[in-house]
C-alpha positions in Angstrom: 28.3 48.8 -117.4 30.5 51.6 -119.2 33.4 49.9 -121.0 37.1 51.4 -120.0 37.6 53.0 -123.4 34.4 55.2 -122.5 35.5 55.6 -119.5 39.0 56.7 -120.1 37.4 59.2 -122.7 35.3 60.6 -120.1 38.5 61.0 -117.8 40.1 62.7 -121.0 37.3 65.1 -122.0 36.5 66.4 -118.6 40.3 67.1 -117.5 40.6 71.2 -117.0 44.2 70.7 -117.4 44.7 69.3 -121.0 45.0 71.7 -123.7 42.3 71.2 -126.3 45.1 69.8 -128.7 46.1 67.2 -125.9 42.9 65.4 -125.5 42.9 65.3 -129.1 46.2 63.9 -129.3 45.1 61.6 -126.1 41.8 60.1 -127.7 43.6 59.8 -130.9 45.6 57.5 -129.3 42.9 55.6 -127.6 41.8 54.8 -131.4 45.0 53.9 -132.0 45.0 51.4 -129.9 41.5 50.3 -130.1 41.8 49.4 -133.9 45.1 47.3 -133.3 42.6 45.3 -131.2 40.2 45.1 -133.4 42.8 44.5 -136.2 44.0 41.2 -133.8 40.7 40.2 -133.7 39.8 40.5 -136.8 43.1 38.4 -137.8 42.8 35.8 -134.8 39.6 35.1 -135.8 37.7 36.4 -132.3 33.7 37.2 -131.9 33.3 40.3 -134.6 30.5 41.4 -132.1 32.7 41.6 -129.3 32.2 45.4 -128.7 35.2 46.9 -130.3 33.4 48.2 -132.6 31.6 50.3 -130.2 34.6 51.7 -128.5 35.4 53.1 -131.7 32.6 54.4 -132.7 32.9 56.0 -128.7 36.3 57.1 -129.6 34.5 59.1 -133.0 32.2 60.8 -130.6 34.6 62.1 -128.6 36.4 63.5 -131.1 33.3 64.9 -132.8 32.9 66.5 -129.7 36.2 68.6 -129.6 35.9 69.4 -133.3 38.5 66.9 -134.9 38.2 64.5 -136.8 40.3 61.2 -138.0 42.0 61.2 -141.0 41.4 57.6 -141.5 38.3 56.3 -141.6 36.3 53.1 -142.6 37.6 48.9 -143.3 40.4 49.8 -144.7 42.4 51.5 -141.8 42.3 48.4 -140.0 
């Protein structure tokens, strides 16, 4: 089963009409957004193996893939 974060990364990376810089600035937000979840899970006291972690790690990829990178990395951007 491919989780919607991969899947809306896919969607992102194979669209012919986004400019290099917007699917950067796309996925970007995708991590955005997957760390506040993580961040409220981490705080709410969820499962830590809940698959977040994977999504960002997905999210990475995809950036690896267009060349950028995040500025913040690791724990501590949480």
């Amino acid at each position: 089963m491919i989780s919607s974060t991969k899947a809306q990364l896919e969607d992102i990376l194979k669209n012919t009409s986004l400019t290099k810089q917007d699917k950067t600035d796309a996925i970007m937000k995708l991590q955005e957004e997957a760390r506040d979840i993580q961040r409220a899970a981490t705080e709410g006291g969820m499962d830590p193996d809940d698959g977040l972690n994977k999504d960002l790690r997905e999210v990475e990829l995809a950036l690896e893939k267009l060349g950028a990178s995040s500025d913040d990395t690791g724990a501590a951007t949480l």
